[in-house]
C-alpha positions as CSV (number, residue, x, y, z in Angstrom):
1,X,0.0,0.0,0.0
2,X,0.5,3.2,-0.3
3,X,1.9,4.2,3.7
4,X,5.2,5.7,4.6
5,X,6.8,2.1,5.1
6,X,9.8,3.4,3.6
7,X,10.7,6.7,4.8
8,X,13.9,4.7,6.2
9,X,17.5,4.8,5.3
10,X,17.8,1.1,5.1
11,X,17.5,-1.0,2.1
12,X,15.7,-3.6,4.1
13,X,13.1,-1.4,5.4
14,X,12.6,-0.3,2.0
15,X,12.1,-4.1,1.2
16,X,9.3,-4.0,3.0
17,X,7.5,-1.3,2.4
18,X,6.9,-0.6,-1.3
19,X,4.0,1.3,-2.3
20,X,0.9,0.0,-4.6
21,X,1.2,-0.9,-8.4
22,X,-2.0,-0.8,-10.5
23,X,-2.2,-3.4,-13.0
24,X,-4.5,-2.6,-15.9
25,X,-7.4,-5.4,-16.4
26,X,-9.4,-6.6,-13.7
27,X,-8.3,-11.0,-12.5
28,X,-8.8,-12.7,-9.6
29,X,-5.8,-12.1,-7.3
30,X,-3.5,-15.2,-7.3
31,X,-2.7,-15.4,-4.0
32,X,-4.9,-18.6,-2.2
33,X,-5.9,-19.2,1.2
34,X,-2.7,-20.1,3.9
35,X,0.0,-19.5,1.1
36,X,3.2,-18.0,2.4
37,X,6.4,-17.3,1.4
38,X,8.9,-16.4,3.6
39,X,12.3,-14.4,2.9
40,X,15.6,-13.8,5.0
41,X,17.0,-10.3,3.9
42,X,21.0,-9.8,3.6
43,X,22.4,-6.4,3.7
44,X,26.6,-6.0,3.0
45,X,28.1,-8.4,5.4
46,X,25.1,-9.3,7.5
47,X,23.1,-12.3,6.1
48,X,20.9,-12.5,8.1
49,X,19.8,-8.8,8.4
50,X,16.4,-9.1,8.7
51,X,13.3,-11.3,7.6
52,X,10.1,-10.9,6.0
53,X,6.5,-12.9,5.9
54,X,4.0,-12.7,3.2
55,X,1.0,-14.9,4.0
56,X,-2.7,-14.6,2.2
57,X,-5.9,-15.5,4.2
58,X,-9.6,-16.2,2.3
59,X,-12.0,-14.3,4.7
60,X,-16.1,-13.1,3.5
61,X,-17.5,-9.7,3.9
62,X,-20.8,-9.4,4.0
63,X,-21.1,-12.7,1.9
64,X,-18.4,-10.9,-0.2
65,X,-14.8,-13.3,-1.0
66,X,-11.8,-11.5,-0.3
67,X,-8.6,-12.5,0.2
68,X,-5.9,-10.8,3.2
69,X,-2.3,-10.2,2.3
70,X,-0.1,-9.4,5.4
71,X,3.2,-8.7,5.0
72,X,4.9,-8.5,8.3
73,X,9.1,-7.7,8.5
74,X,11.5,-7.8,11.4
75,X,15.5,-6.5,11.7
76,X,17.5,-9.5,13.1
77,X,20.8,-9.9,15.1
78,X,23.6,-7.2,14.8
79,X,21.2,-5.0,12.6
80,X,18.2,-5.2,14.8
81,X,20.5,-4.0,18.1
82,X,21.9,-1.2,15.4
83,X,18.6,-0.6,13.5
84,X,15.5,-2.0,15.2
85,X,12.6,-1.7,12.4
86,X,9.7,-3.4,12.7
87,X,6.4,-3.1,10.3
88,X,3.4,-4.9,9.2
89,X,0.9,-4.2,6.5
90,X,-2.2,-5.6,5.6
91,X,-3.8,-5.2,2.0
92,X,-8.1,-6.6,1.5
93,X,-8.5,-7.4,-1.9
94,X,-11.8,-8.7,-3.6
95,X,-10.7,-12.2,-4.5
96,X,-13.3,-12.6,-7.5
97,X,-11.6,-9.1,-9.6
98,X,-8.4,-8.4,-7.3
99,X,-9.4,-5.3,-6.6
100,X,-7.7,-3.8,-3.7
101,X,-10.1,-2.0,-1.3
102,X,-8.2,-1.6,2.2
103,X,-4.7,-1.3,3.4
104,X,-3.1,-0.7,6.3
105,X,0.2,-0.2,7.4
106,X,2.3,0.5,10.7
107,X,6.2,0.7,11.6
108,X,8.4,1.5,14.3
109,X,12.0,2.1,14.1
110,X,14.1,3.0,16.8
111,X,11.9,6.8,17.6
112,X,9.7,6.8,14.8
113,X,6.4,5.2,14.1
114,X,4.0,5.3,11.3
115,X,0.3,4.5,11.5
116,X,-1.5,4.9,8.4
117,X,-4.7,3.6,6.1
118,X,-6.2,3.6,2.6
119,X,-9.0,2.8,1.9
120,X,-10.1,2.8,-2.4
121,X,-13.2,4.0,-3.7
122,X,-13.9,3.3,-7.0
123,X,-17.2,4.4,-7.7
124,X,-16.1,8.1,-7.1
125,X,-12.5,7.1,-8.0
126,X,-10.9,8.6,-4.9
127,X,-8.5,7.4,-2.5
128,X,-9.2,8.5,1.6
129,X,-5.8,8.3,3.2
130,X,-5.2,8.7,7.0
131,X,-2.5,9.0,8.7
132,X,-3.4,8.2,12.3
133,X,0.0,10.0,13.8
134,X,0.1,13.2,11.7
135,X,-3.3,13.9,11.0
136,X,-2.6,16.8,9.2
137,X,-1.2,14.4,6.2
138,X,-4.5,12.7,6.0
139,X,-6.1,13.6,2.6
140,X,-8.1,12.3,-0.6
141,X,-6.2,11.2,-3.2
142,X,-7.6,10.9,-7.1
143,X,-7.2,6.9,-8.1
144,X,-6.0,6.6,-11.6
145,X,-7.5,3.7,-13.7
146,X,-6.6,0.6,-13.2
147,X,-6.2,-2.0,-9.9
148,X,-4.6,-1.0,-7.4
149,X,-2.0,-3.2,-5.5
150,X,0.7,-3.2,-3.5
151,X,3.9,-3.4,-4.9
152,X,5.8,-6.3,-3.4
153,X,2.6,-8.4,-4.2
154,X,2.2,-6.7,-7.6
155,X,6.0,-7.8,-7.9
156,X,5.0,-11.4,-6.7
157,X,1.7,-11.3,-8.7
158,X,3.7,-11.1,-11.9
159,X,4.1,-14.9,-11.7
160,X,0.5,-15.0,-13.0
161,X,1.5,-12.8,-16.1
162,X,3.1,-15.2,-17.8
163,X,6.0,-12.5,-19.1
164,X,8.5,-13.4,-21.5
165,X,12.0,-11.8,-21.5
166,X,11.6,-8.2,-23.5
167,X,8.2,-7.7,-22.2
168,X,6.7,-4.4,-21.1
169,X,4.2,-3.8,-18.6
170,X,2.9,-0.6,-17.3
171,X,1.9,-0.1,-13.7
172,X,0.9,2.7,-11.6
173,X,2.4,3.0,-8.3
174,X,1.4,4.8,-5.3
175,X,4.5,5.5,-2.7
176,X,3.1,7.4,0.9
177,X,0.9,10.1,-1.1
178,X,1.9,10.0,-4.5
179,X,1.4,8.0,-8.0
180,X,4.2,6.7,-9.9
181,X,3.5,5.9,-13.7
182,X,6.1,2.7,-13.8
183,X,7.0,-0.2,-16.3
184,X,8.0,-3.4,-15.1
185,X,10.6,-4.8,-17.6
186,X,11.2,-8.2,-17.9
187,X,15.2,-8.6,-18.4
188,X,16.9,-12.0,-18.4
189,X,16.6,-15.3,-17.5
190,X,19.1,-16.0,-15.0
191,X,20.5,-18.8,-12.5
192,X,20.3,-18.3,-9.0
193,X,20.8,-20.2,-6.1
194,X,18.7,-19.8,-3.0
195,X,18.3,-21.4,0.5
196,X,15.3,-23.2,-1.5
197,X,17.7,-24.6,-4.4
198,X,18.6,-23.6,-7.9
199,X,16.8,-22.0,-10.2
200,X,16.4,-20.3,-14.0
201,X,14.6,-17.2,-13.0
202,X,13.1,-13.8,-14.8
203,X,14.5,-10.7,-13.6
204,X,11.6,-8.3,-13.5
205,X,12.8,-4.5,-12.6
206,X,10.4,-1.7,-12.6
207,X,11.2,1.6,-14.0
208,X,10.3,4.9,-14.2
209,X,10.7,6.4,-17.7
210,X,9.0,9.4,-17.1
211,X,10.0,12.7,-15.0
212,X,11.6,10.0,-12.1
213,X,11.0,11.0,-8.4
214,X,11.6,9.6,-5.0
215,X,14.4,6.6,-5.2
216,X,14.2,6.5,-9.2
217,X,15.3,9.9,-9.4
218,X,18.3,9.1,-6.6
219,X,19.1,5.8,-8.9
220,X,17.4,3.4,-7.1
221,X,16.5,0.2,-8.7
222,X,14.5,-2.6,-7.7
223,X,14.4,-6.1,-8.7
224,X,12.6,-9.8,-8.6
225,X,13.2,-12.9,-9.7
226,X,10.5,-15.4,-11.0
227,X,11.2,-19.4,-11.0
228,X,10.5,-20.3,-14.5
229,X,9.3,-23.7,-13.0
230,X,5.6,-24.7,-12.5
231,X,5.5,-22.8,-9.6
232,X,6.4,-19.4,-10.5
233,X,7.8,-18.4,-7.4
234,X,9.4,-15.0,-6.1
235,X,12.8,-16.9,-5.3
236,X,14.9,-13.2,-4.7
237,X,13.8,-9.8,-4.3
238,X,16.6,-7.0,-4.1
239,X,16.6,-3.2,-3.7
240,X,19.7,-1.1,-4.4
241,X,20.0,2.0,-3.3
242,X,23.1,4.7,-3.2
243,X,24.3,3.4,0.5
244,X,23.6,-0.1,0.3
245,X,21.6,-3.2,-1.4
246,X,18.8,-5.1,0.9
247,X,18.3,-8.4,-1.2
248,X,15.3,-10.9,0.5
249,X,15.7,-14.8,-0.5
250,X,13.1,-16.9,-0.1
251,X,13.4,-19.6,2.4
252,X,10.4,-21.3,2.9
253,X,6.8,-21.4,0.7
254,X,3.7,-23.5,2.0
255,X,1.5,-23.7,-1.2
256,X,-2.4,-22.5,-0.3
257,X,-4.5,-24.7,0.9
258,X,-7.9,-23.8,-1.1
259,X,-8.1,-21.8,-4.1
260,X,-9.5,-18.5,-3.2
261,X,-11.6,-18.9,-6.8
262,X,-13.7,-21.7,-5.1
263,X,-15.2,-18.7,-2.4
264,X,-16.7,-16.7,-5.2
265,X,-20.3,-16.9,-5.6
């Protein structure tokens, strides 16, 4: 979502936090009831810098399928006594379009804490965003077209897209307040090895061709890497900025236990 996850000067933190992507057509979200992926972030010389959880829960609303994505991230060892961050973010999606229609986000590192909400209207496409700790940031935000996501599931949901190396996709992501108009470019294939095993993966990166802002604009780049197996999963996930690169490997997946699909009326 779209909260101030990453107002950090960590690489890790900005793991984490990563704002909302709009994807343009309207699908079911992949994600399926009890899948989660977990991820152990390295940062320089500290492997084991920090780690982050990604798990997807089928609830019903008002008779309504949706699916919960929480993504919850914690410093670890050496870093954690020199840079305690801790956050968790929770996105509701409508699991029969993938529409997002709720997030919300909170953080605490060392002195600062964020506490923040969106919640997406789409019949008067407008976005209410509170910020529960500076109240005076709170404010409605026009939503562009499309489906609004977060980005590190955006970035995991690419698995679904079927991309081939060359591809282009445009997204739309929001970072704290703002829209970024963003392509994610599929690059290579490449081999990687994991704590998971070995494997021929797509390098997605996301770009900002446009009048770049924020990290773009400092040279940021972010990346994923997508198994080219049957199962498609986000095996790496690495942001680089100018004072260090936070890269997240996945250590452990439990497949979901239902298809989310089979909830909708």
């Amino acid at each position: 979502m779209t909260l101030s996850f990453l107002r950090f000067s960590k690489p890790l933190a900005v793991l984490f936090s990563f704002a909302s992507a709009v994807v343009l057509q309207a699908a079911p979200i992949s994600f399926g009831d009890g899948e989660r992926f977990n991820f152990r972030v390295s940062w320089g010389l500290f492997s084991e810098a920090a780690e982050i959880t990604i798990a997807a829960r089928a609830e019903q609303s008002a008779g309504l399928p949706q699916i919960r994505v929480t993504t919850t991230t914690a410093t670890r060892g050496l870093i954690r006594k020199l840079y305690s961050f801790d956050g968790r973010a929770e996105s509701v999606f409508d699991s029969t379009d993938g529409r997002m229609l709720a997030a919300v986000a909170t953080t605490s590192a060392k002195k600062k804490k964020t506490h923040a909400m969106a919640v997406f209207d789409y019949a008067t496409a407008n976005v209410r965003y509170e910020d529960y700790l500076r109240p005076d940031r709170s404010t409605d935000i026009p939503l562009p077209a499309g489906q609004p996501m977060d980005l590190i599931t955006s970035l995991i949901e690419s698995r679904a897209w079927n991309l081939k190396v060359g591809d282009r996709r445009p997204t739309t992501v929001m970072f704290d307040d703002e829209f970024y108009d963003l392509t994610l470019v599929a690059e290579r294939i490449e081999r990687v090895e994991t704590p998971t095993g070995k494997y021929d993966a797509l390098v997605i990166v996301p770009i900002m061709e446009k009048n770049p802002k924020g990290m773009f604009k400092r040279g940021g780049t972010v990346r994923v890497w997508i198994s080219q197996d049957e199962k498609r999963l986000p095996v790496k996930l690495e942001v680089s900025l100018k004072y260090g690169t936070g890269t997240a490997w996945l250590t452990d997946y439990k497949p979901p236990t239902a298809k989310v699909a089979a909830l909708t009326p």
